[in-house]
Each structure stands twice: as structure tokens, then as C-alpha cells.
N, C-alpha and C positions, 0 to 999 in steps of 0.2 A: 567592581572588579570581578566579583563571582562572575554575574551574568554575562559580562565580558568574555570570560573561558565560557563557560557555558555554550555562546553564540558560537564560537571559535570549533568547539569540540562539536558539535551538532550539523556545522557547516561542513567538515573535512569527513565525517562520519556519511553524510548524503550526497557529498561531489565526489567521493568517491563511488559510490552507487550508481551516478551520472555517468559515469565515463561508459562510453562506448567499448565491448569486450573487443578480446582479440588486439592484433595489434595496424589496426586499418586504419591509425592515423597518420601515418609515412604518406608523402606526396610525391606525383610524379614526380620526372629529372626534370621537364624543361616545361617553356608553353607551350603549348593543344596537347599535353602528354594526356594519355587516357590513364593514367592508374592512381590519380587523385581522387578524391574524395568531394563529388560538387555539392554547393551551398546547400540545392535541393535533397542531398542525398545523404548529408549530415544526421547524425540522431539528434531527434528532440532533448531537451534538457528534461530530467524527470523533475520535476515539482516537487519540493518535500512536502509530507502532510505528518505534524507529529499524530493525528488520528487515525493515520491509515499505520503508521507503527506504534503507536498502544492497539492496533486491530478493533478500530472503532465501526460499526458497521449492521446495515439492516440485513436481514434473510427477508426476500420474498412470499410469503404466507401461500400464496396459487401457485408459484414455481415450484414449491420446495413438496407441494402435496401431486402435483406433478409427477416428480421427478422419485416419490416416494411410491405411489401407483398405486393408492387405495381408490376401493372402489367406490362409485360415484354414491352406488346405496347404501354406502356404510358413513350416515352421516355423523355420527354420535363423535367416529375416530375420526373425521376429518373435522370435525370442531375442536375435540381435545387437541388435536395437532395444531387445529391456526390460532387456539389460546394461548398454547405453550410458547409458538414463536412472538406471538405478540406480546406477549410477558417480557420476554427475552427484549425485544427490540425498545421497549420500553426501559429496561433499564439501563442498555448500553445506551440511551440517548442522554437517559440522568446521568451518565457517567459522560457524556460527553457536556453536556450543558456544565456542569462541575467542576471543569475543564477549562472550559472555555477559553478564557482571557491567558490562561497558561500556554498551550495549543496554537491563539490566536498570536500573540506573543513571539514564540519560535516559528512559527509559520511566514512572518512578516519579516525577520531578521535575515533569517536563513537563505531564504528566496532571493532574496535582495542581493545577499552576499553571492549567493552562487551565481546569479545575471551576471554580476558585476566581474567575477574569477571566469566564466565563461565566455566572456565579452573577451577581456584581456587573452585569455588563451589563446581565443580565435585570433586575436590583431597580431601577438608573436606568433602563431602555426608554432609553439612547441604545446607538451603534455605537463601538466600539472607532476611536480618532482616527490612520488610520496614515500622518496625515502630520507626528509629530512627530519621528521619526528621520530626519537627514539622511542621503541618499543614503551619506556614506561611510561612516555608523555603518551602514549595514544590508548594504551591501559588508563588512564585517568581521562583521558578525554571518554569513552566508556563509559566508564563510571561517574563521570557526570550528566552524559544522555539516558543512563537509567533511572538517576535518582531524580530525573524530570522526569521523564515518560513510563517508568516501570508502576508505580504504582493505580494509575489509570489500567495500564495493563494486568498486571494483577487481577483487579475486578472484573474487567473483560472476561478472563479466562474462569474466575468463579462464575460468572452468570451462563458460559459457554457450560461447563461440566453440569450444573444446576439442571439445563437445558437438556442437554444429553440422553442427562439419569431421568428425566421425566419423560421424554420420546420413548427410550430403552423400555422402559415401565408397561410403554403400550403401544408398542408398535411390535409383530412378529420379528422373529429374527431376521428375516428376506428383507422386510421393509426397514427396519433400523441399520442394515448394510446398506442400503440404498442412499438414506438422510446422509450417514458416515460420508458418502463418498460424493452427495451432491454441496455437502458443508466442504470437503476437501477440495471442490472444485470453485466456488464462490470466493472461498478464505486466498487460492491463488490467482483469482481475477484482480482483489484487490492490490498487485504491485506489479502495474503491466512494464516491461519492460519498455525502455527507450525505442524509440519508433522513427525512420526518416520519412518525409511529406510524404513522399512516393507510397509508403508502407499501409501509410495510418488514411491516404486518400483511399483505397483498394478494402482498407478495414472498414469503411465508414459508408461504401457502397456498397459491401456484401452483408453490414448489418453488427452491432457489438453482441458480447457479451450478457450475460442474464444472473441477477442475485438483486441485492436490494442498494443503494445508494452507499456510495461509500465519505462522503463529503462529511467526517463529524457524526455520522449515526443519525443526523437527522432527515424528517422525512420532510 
């Protein structure tokens, strides 16, 4: 029965995040009306990943010294740098292998459920009604997706600051502003927003995003 709530609360927690913003799901008045919403032009379902929410994930070792802009003859700091992050990536992988069957677990329920919630939606053309749980049932649904996925997360964030304080150490102040803000751009790669074909065809041919694998930490 736990895992039952569990699936329940995890599900409503990520279809929610799924739904397309604004309010673009109202359909024309009639047929050939243009102010519908066609199949093509629908957003993507987002996928849940519980490791992309414990923030499971590699940094790129060449991008990240990139985008930090040591020079090429200071090899000594661009080795300290690609040990640092490979320390790093190393352990969020053991935190993700550690995981695993937990992860893999909500990954497979969740998914399933939301196909199946966004199947049915589309067949009625209404919106998912999310003002039928009270306030404290969705307070508990919370608090049961943390006490799954916070402490994975936790660790994440220790080996994140671990990482930090070691770059900080030795990197000047220009180049540790730099890491700060190319980690702030990677960290928000990881949860691309919903996408329609039309969108994600136009993304796909001008070329994605740059950081390291986000699938679980692993490489």
C-alpha cells in the first residue's frame, strides 16, 4: 500500500510539470477552425527521471575548462581542474549506481502512469482537474517524493559543495565566477522544458546543448 501512495504521489508531482504552461488548451469553435492546437503542435510529454530530480549528472572535464579559460600553458591548473571534476563525476555515478533499482523503480511506474493519464486526456480533450486533492493530501504526497528521492539528493549537493570548495581553492577569482556560472548553465540544461515536434525538429538541426550526460550520472 506504501508504494502504492508513493507511485500516486510521484505521478501527480511530474504531470503536473508535464502540462503545457499558459492556458493553450481551449480548442477552436468548429471544424478547419485555426485556433486549435494540431497533433503536431502539441507538447512533448516530459519523461520523468527520479535522477534528473536527486540532480544526478556528469560535467564535461574539456567544456567546463573551456568555458573557465585557463590558459592552454598552465597545465599543472588545468589537470587539478579535470581531477577535481572527475572526482566529482565519479561519485555522483556511485550515488547513482546505489540508486539504481530505486530510481529504476519510479522511473517505470510513473512513466507508464503518465502515457496512460495523457492518453485518456487527449481521448476526452479536457485538462487534468488539479483541484481535487486537498492541500494536506498533496503536502503528503511531498513528502513522500522526498523521503524517496531527497536523500540521494542530499549527497549530490555534498559532493557538489565538496567540488566548489576545491575549484574555489584554485582557481582565481575571474575563473571561479566563470565555473559558478557555466555549473548554473548545465544544472539548467538538465530539465528542458516540454517541446512541440515542430520545436524540438528546429532544435535538433541547429545542434543541442553542452554539459555531460544526464541519464543516471552515468557515462
Amino acid at each position: 500500500m506504501r508504494i502504492l501512495l508513493l507511485i500516486v504521489c510521484v505521478l501527480s508531482f511530474s504531470f503536473i510539470h508535464a502540462q503545457p504552461g499558459g492556458g493553450g488548451g481551449r480548442q477552436g469553435g468548429g471544424p478547419g477552425g485555426s485556433s486549435g492546437m494540431s497533433s503536431q503542435e502539441r507538447p512533448k510529454m516530459v519523461e520523468f527521471s527520479a535522477s534528473k530530480v536527486a540532480g544526478i549528472f556528469n560535467y564535461d572535464d574539456e567544456a567546463a575548462i573551456k568555458k573557465i579559460k585557463i590558459k592552454k600553458k598552465d597545465k599543472e591548473l588545468i589537470l587539478k581542474v579535470r581531477k577535481s571534476i572527475e572526482k566529482y563525476n565519479n561519485r555522483v555515478n556511485e550515488i547513482a549506481l546505489l540508486n539504481k533499482d530505486n530510481f529504476d523503480t519510479l522511473n517505470v511506474y510513473v512513466n507508464a502512469k503518465m502515457k496512460a493519464m495523457q492518453s485518456s486526456r487527449s481521448e476526452s480533450g479536457s485538462r487534468m482537474d488539479r483541484s481535487d486533492a486537498s492541500d494536506d493530501s498533496k503536502d503528503s504526497e511531498r513528502a513522500l517524493i522526498e523521503a524517496k528521492i531527497n536523500p540521494a539528493k542530499i549527497e549530490v549537493k555534498a559532493a557538489e559543495v565538496k567540488l566548489n570548495k576545491g575549484l574555489e581553492a584554485i582557481l582565481s577569482e575571474k575563473q571561479y565566477t566563470k565555473w559558478i556560472k557555466y555549473q548554473t548553465f548545465v544544472k539548467s540544461e538538465q530539465n528542458p522544458k516540454p517541446e512541440t515536434n515542430q520545436s524540438s525538429d528546429s532544435r535538433m538541426s541547429s545542434g543541442g546543448g553542452q554539459g555531460g550526460p544526464p541519464g543516471g550520472g552515468m557515462r
